[in-house]
C-alpha positions as a Python dict, from the first residue, in 0.01 Angstrom:
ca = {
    (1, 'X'): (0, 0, 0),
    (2, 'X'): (96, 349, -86),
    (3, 'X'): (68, 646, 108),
    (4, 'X'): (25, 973, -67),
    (5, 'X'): (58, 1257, 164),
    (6, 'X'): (-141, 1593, 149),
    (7, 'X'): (-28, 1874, -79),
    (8, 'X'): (140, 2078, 191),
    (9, 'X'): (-15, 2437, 65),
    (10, 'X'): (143, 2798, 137),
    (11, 'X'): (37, 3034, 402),
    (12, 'X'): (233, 3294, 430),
    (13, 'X'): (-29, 3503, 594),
    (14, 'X'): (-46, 3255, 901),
    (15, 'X'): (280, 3221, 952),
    (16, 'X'): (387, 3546, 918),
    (17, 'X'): (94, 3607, 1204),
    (18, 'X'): (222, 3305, 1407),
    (19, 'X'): (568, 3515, 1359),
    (20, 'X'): (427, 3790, 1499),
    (21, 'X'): (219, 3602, 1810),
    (22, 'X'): (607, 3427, 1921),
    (23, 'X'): (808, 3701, 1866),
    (24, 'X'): (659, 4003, 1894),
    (25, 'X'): (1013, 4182, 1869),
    (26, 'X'): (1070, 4107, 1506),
    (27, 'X'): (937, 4364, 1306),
    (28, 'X'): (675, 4250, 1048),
    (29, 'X'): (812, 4377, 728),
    (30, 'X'): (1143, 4175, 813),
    (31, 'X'): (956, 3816, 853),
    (32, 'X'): (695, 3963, 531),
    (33, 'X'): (1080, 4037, 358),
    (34, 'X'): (1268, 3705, 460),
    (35, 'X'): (934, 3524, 320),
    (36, 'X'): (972, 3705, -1),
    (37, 'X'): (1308, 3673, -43),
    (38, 'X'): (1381, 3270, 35),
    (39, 'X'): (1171, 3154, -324),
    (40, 'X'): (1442, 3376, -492),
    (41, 'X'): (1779, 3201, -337),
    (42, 'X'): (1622, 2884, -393),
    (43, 'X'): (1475, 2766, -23),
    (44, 'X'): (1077, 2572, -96),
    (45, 'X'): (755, 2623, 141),
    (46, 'X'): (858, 2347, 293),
    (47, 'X'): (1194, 2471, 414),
    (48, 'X'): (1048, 2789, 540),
    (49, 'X'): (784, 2639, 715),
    (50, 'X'): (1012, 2440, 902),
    (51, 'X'): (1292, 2677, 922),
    (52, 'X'): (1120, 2994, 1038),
    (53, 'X'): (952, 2870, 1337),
    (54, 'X'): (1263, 2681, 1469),
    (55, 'X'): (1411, 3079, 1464),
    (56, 'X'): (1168, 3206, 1631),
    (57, 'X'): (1233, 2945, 1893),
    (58, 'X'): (1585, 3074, 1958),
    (59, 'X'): (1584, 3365, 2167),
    (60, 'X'): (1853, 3556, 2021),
    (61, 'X'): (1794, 3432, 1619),
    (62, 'X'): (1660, 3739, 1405),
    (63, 'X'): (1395, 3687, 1064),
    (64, 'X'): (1689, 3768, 869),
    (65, 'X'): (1935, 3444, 958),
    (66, 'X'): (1614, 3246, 725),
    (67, 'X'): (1875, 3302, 443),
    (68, 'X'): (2157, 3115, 451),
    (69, 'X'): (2450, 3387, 400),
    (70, 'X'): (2757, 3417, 165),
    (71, 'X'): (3051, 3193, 226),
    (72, 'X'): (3358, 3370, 397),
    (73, 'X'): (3637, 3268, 181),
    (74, 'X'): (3870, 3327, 483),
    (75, 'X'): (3710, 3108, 704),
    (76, 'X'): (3661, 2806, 478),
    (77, 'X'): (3450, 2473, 604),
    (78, 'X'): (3689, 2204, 630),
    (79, 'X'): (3607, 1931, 353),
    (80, 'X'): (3425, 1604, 405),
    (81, 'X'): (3593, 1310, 424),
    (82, 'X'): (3585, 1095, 96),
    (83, 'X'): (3229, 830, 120),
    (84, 'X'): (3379, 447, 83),
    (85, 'X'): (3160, 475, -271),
    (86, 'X'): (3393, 762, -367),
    (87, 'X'): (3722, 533, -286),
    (88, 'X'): (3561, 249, -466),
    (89, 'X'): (3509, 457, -793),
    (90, 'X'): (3827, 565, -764),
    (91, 'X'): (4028, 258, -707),
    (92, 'X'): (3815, 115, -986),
    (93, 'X'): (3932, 429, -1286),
    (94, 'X'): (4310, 366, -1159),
    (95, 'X'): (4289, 5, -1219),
    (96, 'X'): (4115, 33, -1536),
    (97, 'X'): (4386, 291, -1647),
    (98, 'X'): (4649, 62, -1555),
}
C-alpha cells in the first residue's frame, strides 16, 4: 500500500501572524521580507515552514538568519571526508587505467 501525503499548501499570511504572536520583537516587514526573499535564493515552502519557526524558537535568532549567508572565503568549512563509494570509484578508474 501506498501512502500519498497531502499537498502541503502555502500560508504565508499565518505564519507570518504566528511570527508575529512568538516574537513580537521582530518587526513585520522583516519576517513579510525574509518570506519574499527565500523563493528567490532557492529555499521551498517546505523549508520555510520548518525553518522559520525553529528561529523564532531561539531567543537571540533574528527573521533575517532564514537566508543562509555568503561563504567567507577566509574562514573556509573544512572538507568532508571521501564516502567508501567515492574510494571504490576511484580505485576502480586507476585500475582500469592501468
Amino acid at each position: 500500500m501506498t501512502f500519498k501525503g497531502a499537498e502541503i499548501q502555502r500560508a504565508v499570511p499565518e505564519l507570518q501572524a504566528l511570527a508575529a504572536a512568538v516574537r513580537p520583537d521582530w518587526p513585520e516587514r522583516d519576517v513579510r521580507a525574509v518570506i519574499a526573499h527565500a523563493a528567490t535564493v532557492g529555499l521551498t515552502w517546505p523549508q520555510v515552514l520548518v525553518a522559520l519557526p525553529r528561529l523564532m524558537a531561539d531567543p537571540h535568532a533574528r527573521p533575517a538568519e532564514l537566508i543562509p549567508g555568503p561563504a567567507d572565503p577566509l574562514r573556509p568549512r573544512p572538507a568532508k571526508p571521501p564516502t567508501e563509494d567515492y574510494r571504490a570509484a576511484r580505485a576502480a578508474l586507476q585500475d582500469g587505467a592501468a
